[in-house]
MARTITI-723436 format. One record per atom (N, C-alpha, C, CB): residue in one letter; x, y, z. Coordinates in steps of 0.02 Angstrom, whole numbers, plus 50000, padded with zeros to 5 digits. Glycine has a CB too. Layout:
N
aXYZ
...
END
This chain:
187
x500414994150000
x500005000050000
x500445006350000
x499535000050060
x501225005950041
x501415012150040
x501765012249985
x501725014550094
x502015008049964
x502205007649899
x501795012149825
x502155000349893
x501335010449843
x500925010849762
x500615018549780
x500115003149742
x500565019749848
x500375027449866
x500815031749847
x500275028949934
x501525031249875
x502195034149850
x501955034949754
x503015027049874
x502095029149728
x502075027349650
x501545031149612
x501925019549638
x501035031849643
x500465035849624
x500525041449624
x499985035149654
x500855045449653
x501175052549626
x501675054849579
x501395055149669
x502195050349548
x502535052149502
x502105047649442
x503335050949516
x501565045449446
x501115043749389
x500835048349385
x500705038749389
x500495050449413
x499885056749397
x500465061649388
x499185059349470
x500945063949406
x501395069849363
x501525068349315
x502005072149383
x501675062349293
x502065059349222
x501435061149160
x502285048749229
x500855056749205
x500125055549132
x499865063049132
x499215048549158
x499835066749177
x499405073349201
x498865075049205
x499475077649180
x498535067649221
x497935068049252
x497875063049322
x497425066249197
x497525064849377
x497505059449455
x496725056949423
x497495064849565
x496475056049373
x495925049649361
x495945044249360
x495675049149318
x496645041949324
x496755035549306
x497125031649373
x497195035649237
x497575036449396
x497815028849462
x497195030549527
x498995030349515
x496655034849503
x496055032349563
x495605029749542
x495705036849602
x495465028049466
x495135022049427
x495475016649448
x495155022349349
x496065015949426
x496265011049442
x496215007549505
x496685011749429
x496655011149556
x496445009349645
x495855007849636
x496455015549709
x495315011849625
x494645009149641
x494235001949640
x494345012249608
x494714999949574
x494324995549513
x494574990349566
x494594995349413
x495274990449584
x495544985149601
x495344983449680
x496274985949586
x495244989249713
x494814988749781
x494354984449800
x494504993449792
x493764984849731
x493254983749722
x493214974649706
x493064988949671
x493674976449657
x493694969049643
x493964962649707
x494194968849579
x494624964249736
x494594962249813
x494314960349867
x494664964549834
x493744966749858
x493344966549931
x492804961949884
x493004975749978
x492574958849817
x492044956049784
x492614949149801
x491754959449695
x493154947549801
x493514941849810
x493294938249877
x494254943549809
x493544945449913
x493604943849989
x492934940350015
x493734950850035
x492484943649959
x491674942349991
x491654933649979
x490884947549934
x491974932249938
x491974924449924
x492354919449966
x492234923249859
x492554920150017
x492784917250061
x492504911950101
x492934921050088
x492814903450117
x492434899950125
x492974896350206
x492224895850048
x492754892250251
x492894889850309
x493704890050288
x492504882550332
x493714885150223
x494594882950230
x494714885950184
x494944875250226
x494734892250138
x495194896050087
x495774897350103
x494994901650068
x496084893450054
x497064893150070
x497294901050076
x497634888849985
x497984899850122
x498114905450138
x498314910350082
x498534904750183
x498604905250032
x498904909449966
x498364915049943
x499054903849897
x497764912449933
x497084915749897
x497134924149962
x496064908049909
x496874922350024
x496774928350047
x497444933550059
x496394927150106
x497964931050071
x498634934850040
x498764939449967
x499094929350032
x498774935449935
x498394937849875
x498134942549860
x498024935549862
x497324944349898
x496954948449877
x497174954049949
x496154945349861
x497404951249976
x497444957550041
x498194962849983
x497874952250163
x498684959149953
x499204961649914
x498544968149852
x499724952749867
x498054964249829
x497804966849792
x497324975249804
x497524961249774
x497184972249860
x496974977049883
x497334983649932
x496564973949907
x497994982249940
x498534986949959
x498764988249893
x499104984350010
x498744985749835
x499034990649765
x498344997049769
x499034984449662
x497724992049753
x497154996349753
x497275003449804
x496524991649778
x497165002049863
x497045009349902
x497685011149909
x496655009649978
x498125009949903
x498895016849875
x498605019149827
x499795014149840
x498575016849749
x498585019449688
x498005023949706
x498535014449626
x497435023149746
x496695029349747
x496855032649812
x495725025449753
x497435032649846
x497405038049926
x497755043349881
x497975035250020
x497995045549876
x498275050649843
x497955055349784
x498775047849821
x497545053449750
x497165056249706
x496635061249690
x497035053049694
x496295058549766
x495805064549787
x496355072049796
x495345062049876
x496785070849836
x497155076549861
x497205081249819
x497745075249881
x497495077849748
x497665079549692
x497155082949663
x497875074849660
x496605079449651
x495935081249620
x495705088549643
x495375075749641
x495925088449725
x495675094349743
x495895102249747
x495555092749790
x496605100749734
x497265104949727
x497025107049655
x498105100249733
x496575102649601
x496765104249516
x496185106149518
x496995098449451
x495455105549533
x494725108649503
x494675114049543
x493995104049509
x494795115749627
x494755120249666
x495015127049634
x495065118149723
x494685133349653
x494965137349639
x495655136349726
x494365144149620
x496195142749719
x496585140449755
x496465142549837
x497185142149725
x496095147849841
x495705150249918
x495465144649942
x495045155849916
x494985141049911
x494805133249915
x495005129849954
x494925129749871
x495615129349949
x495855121049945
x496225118750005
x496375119349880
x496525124650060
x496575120850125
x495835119150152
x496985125250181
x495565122350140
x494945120550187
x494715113650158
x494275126650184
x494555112150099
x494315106950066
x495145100850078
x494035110149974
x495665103750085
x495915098750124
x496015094850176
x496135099150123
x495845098850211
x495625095450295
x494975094650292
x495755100350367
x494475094850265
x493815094050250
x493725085150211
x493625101150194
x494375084450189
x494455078550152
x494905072650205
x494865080650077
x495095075650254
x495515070450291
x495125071550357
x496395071750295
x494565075550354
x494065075950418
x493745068350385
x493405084650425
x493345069350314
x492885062550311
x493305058650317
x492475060750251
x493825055350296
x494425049450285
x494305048050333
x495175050050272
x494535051850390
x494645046050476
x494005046150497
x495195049450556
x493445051250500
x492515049150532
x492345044050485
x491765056450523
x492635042550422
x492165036250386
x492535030950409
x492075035850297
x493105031250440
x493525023750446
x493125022050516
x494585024050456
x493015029250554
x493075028050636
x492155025650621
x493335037450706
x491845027450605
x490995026550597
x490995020350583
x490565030950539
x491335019150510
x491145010350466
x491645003950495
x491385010750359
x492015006250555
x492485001050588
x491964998750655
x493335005050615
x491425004050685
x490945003950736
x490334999150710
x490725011550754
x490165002750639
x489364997350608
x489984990150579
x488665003150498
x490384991550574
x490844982750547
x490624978950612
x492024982550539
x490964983050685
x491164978650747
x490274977450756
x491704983550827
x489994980450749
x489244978250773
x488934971950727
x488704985150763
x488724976150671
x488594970850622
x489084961850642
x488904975250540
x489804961150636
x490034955750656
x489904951350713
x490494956850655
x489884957150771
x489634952950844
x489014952250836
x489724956550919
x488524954950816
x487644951250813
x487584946250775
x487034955650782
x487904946450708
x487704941550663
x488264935050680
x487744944850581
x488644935150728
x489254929750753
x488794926350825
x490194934950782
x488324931350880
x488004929450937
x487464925350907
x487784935350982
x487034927850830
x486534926850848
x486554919050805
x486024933050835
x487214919450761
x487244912050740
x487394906750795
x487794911250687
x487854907950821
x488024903250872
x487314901850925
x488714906550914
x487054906950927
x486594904450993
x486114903050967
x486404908751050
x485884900950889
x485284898350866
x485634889750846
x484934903850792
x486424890150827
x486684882550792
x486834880250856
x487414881950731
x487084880850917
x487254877550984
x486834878951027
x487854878951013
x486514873751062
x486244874751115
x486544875551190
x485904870751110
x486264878951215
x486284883951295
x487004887051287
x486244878551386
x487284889951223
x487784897051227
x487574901051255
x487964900651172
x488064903451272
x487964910951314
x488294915551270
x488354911551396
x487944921351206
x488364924251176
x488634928851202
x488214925551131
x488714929051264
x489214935051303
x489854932551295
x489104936451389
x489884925451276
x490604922751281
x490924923251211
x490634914851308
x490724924051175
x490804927351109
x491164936151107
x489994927351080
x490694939051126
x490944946651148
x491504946551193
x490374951051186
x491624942951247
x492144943151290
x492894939851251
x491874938951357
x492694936951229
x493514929551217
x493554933551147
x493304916451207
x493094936551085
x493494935951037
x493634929050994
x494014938151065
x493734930550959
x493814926750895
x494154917650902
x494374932050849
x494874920550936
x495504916250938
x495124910251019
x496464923050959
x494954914351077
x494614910551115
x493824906451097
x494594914851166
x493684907251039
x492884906751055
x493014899551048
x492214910851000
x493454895550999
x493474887650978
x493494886551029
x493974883950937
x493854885051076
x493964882051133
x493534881651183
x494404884051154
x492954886551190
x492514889151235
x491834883751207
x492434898651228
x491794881651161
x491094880651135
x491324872451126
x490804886051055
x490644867051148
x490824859651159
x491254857851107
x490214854751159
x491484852251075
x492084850551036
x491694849350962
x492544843351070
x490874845451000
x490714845250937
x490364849250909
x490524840950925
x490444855650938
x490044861050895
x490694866150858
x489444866450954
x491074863150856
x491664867250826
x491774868550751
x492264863950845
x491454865550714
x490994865950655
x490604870450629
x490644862550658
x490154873450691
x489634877650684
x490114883150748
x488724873450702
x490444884450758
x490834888150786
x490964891850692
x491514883550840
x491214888450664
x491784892450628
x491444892550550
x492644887950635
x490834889150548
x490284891350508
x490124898350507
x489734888150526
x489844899850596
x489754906050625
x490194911050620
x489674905350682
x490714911350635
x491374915650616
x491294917250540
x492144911250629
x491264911850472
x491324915250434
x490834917450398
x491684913650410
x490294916450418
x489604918850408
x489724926450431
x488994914550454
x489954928250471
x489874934750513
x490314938550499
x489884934250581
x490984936850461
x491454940250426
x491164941050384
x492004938250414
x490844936450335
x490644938550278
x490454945750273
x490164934750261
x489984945750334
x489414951450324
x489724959050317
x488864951350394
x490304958650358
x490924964450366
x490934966150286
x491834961050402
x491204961050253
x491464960150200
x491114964050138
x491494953550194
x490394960950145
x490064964150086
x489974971350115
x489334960350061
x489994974550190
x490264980750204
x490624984850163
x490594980150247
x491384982350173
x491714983050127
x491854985150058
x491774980350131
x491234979550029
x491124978049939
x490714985849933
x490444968749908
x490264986949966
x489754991949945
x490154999849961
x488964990449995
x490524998450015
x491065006750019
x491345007849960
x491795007050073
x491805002949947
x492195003149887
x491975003549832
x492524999049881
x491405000249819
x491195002649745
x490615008549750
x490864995649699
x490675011249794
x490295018049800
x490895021849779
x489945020549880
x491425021249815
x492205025149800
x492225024449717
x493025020449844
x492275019349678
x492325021149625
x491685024549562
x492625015949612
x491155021349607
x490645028849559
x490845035249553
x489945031049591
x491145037349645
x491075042649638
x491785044049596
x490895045849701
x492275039949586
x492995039849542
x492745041849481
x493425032349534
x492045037749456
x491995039549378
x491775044849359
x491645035849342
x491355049449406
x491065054249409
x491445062649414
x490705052149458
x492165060249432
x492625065749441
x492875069249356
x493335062149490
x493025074949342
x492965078149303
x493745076549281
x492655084449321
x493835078249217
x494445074349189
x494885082449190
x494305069349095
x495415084749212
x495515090749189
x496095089949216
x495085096449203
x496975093649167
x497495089749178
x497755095049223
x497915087049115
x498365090449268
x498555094249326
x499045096949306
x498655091149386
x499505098049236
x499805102649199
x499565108349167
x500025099949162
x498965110949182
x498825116049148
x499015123049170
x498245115449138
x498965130149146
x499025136449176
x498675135649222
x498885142049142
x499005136149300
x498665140849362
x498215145249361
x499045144549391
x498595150449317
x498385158049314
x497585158549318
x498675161749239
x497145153849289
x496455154849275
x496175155949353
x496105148149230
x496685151649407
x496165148249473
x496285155349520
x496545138749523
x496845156749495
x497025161049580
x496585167049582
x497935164649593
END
């Protein structure tokens, strides 16, 4: 990811436009988190490595772009404000959609387990976490332990799918206009 973030700025100087490496990031985000959504009990480690790689090219190549975007259509009075205006949403959408992830995961993780095992207590779920819950739940419900787990990731997941490809609508929707042109018009 820090890689392709770095890389993504001497691209958009080189092509002289920031559309294409936040098309790109986007596309590839998108496609990831549509991977990720396919995830099953035993998917080899290679596969989710993989797409976690894929999805760190993705959001380098699109973190940088907005910045850009906003530095090139803004007139120039603009554009601190609309810059911290842009790294105000960045961290309230991570800090907001990391709160509906943690919720969404623990209900749909309590309410599987305590409908597939009988007399759970899904407090023990909320308490232990992920790594403790196998051990906590009889031996032979360990099955439907980890059914439950990835049932409930899933749900994160298609989270995920629907941010990101909102991110690239709004990618396609950005106005094409090159970041080599005369200043002089904005100031």
């Amino acid at each position: 990811m820090s890689i392709c973030a770095l890389a993504s700025g001497p691209f958009t100087s080189t092509i002289g436009y920031f559309n294409p490496a936040l098309l790109f990031g986007s596309a590839l985000s998108v496609t990831r988190a549509a991977l990720m959504a396919t995830f099953e009990t035993h998917t080899p480690a290679a596969r989710w490595i993989a797409y976690q790689i894929i999805y760190g090219i993705g959001v380098g190549m699109a973190f940088q772009p907005p910045f850009i975007a906003l530095q090139t259509v803004l007139e120039k009075p603009l554009v601190p404000a609309a810059l911290v205006l842009l790294n105000f949403v960045q961290m309230l959408g991570g800090i907001i959609f990391l709160s509906i992830s943690q919720n969404v995961f623990l209900d749909k993780l309590t309410n599987n387990l305590t409908q597939n095992i009988p007399n759970f207590n899904p407090a023990i779920a909320k308490q232990n976490g992920a790594t403790g819950l196998k051990g906590l739940a009889p031996v032979d419900c360990q099955p439907q332990v980890i059914l439950a787990y990835n049932s409930a990731i899933m749900d994160v997941f298609y989270i995920a799918l629907g941010l990101v490809s909102v991110g690239l609508l709004a990618a396609l929707g950005l106005e094409w206009r090159s970041i080599k042109k005369d200043d002089k018009k904005r100031e």
